[in-house]
N, C-alpha and C positions, 0 to 999 in steps of 0.2 A: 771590412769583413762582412760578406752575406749573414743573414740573421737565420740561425736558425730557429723558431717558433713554436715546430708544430703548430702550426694555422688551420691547417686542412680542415678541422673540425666546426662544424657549425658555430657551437659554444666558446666562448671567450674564456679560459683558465685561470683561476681565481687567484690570486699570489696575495700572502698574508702580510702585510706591514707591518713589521715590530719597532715602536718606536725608541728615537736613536738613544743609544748613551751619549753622557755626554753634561756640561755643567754650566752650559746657558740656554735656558728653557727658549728663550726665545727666538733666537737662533734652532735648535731645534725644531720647534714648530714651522717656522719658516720652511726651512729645508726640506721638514715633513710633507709640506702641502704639496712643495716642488716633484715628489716623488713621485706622491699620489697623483699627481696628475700627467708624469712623465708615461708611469705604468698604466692608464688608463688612455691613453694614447698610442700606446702599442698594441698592435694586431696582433689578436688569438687569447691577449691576459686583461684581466680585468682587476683594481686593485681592492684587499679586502684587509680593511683596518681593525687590529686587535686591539680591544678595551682595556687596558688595563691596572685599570681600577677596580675590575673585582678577578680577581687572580684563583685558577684553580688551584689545589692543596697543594697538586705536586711542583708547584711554580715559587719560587722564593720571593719575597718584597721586592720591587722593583726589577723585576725580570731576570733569566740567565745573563752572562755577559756576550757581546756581540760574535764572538766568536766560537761559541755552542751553539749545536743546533735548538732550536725553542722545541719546548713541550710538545706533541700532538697534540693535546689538552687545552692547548693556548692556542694553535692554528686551525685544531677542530675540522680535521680532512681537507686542507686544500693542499695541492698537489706538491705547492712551491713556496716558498717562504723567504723575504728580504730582512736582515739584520743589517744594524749600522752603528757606526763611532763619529761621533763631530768631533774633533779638538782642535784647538787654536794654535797656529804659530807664531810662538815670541817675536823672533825676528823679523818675518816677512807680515803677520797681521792677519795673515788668511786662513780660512777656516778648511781643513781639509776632515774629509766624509768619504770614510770606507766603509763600502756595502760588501755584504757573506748573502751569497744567494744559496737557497738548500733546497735538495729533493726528499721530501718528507715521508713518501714511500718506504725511504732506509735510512733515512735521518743522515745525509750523506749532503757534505759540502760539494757543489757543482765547479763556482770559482769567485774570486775576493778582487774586488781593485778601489782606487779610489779615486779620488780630484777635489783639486785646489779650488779655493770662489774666494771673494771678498763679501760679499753680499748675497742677500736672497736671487737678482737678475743676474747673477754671473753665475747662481746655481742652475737655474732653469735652463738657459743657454748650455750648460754642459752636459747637465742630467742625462738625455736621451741619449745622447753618442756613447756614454760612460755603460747606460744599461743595456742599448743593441750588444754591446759586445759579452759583457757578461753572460748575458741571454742567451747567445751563441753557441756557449757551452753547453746547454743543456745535452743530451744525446737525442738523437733522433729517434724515430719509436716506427718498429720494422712497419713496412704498411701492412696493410690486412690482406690474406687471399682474397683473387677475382671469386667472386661467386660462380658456382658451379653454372655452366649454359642449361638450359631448359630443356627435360625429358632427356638430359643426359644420363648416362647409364655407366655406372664405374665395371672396369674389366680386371680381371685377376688372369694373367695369360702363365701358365705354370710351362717351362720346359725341360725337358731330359732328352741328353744330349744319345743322340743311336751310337746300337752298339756294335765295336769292328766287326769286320766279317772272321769268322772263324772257318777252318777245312773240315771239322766232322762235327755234326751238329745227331743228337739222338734223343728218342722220345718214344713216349707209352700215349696208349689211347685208348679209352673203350665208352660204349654205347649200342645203340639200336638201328635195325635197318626194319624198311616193309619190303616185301619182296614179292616180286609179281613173277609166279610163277607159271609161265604159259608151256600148251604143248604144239612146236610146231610141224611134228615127224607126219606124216600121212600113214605110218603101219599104228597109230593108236587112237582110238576116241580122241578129238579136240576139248581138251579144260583149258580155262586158267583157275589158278590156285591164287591167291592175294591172300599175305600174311603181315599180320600187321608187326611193329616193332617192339613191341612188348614181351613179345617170346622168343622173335629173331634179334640174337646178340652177336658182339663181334668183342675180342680184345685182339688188340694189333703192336708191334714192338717196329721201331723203324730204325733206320741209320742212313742219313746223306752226308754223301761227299761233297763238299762246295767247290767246284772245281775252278770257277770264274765267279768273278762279281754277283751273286745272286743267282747265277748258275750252277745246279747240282744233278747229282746222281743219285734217288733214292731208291733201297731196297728196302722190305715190310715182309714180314709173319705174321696173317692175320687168324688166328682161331674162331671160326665162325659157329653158332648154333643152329640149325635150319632147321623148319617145321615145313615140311612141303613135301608130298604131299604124306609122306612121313617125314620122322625123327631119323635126324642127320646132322653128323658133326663133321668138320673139313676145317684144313688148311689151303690160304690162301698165300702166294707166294708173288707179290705185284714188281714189277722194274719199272722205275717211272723217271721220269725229266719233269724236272723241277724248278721254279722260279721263284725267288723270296724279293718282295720289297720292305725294306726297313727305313722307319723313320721315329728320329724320339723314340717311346718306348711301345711303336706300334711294329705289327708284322702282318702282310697280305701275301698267301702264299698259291699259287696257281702251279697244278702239277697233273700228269698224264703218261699213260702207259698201258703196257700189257702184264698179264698175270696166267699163271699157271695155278689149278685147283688138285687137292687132292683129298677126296674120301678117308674117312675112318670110319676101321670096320669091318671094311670090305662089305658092306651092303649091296653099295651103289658102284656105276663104274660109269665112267663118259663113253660117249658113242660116237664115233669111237674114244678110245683111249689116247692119246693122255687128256685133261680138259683142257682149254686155252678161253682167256676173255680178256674183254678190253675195259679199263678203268680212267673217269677225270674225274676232277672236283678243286675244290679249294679251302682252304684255309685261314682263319683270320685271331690273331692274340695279341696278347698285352705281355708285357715283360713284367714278371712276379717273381723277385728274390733274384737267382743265379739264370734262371731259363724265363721261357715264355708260358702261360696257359692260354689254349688254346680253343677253337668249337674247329671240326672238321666236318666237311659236308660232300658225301663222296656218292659218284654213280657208279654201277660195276654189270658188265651183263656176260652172259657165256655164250661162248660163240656155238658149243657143241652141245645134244640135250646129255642129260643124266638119265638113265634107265636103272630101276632094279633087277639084281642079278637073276628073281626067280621070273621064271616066263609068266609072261601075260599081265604083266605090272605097269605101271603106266610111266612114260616117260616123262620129261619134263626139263624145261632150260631157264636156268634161273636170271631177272634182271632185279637189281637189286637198288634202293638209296639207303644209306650209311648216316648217320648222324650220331658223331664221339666228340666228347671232350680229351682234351690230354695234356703233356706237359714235356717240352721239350726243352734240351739244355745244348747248350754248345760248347766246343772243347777244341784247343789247340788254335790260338790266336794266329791271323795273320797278318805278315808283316807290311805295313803301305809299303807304297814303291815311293821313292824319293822324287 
């Protein structure tokens, strides 16, 4: 049978020598020496004899019997511990020595055998074979993790699996634009007007159709506030093609179009009427809760200028950048195809 040891370790294992019971001292000694030096012969243990002659309290005169585990007290931390019985047989003459080897950690017998001798050289002779196999029983002791490699760096990779596509997906937004508001007409003084986003607001409501895989149809209501080069409120009305990439719980949304504008108030009127402009930009969120939140980053400019209705007022054609937060949800799951 292979020994098992546990060797690996530099250090030798110290195993505590409880001497034997038993009712011929000399004989005993004998055997004893035979031990001690069987265990001192073996690779990884080194053997460590208990005195005693001066016994701690918790120990009874002349020791437990061989077959209890011995005191800690008595072994005083070594790992492993050999107890033993000599008795004689009537019949045969020969002296048979069972050894209890024990792991002291839980006061736990490991395993018990013994062997026949007539003499002290017929114990030596047998000793070692008798104690490799015992010793074999020990349990093995898991190895240690490899050390970590050098300027190694541990990763934490978190994932969220993306979510199906859905056919109507809808969403709120608002935020600021600046708006460069130039005049391009030759019947007016040449301005530009430049408004910054602090006083030009937008709230916007959308709805897209998903038609194909990441292919949609979106329509928007957007309420704008314009300061250019007066005070002016309008609705904006965009149709746009649209493209979502979804992955995990990210969303890159790239979309474009045209839009129709309408005055409130009746101040202003496009020139002509009705107004028409062209819109792109894109979008990028994270999946929060049921929907996404989002930043949108939108250009929008008008193809026709804007004049006020009283004469001699100055014209003006609004190009605009958009910058909203918002929150979109999705509804009506679709089915994979098999």
């Amino acid at each position: 049978m292979p020994l098992c040891l546990n060797a690996q370790t530099d250090l030798p294992k110290p195993v505590a020598l409880i001497p034997f019971w038993g009712s011929d001292n000399t004989v005993i000694s004998q055997f004893g020496d035979e031990l001690r030096k069987s265990v001192n012969d073996m690779a990884g243990f080194m053997p460590s004899t208990v005195d005693m002659t001066r016994l701690p309290p918790d120990v009874p005169e002349g020791g437990f019997p061989p077959y209890v585990c011995p005191s800690p007290s008595l072994t005083k931390g070594t790992p492993y511990a050999l107890t033993g019985e000599l008795t004689l047989n009537e019949d045969s003459q020969q002296w048979h020595l069972r050894l209890y080897l024990w792991q002291m950690a839980d006061n736990r017998l490991i395993y018990t055998d013994e062997l026949a001798a007539n003499n002290q050289e017929e114990c030596g002779e047998n000793l070692p074979g008798l104690l490799n196999w015992i010793f074999s029983w020990i349990p093995q002791e898991a190895p240690p993790p490899p050390p970590p490699a050098q300027n190694a760096k541990s990763k934490i990779i978190y994932f969220s699996a993306t979510e199906p596509d859905k056919w109507l997906y809808a969403g709120l937004r608002a935020g600021g634009s600046i708006r460069v508001n130039s005049d391009p007409s030759d019947d007016y003084p040449s301005r530009i007007y430049v408004n910054n986003y602090y006083e030009n607001f937008n709230v916007a409501a959308h709805v897209n159709v998903q038609l194909l895989h990441g292919l949609g149809i979106q329509i928007e209501g957007i309420f704008s506030k314009d300061f250019a080069p007066f005070d002016l409120s309008s609705f904006m009305f965009p149709a746009l093609i649209r493209y979502s990439y979804r992955l995990g719980s990210m969303a890159v949304t790239a979309l474009g179009g045209v839009y129709t504008a309408l005055p409130l108030g009746g101040v202003v009127k496009a020139d002509p009427d009705p107004q028409f402009g062209i819109t792109a930009g894109f979008s990028f969120g994270n999946r929060i809760g049921p929907g996404y939140i989002y930043l949108d980053i939108r250009w929008a400019g008008d193809l026709r200028d804007t004049v006020k209705k009283d004469p001699g007022d100055a014209a003006y054609r609004r190009n605009m950048v958009s910058v909203c937060a918002g929150y979109e949800a999705g509804f009506i799951p679709k089915v994979p195809k098999k």
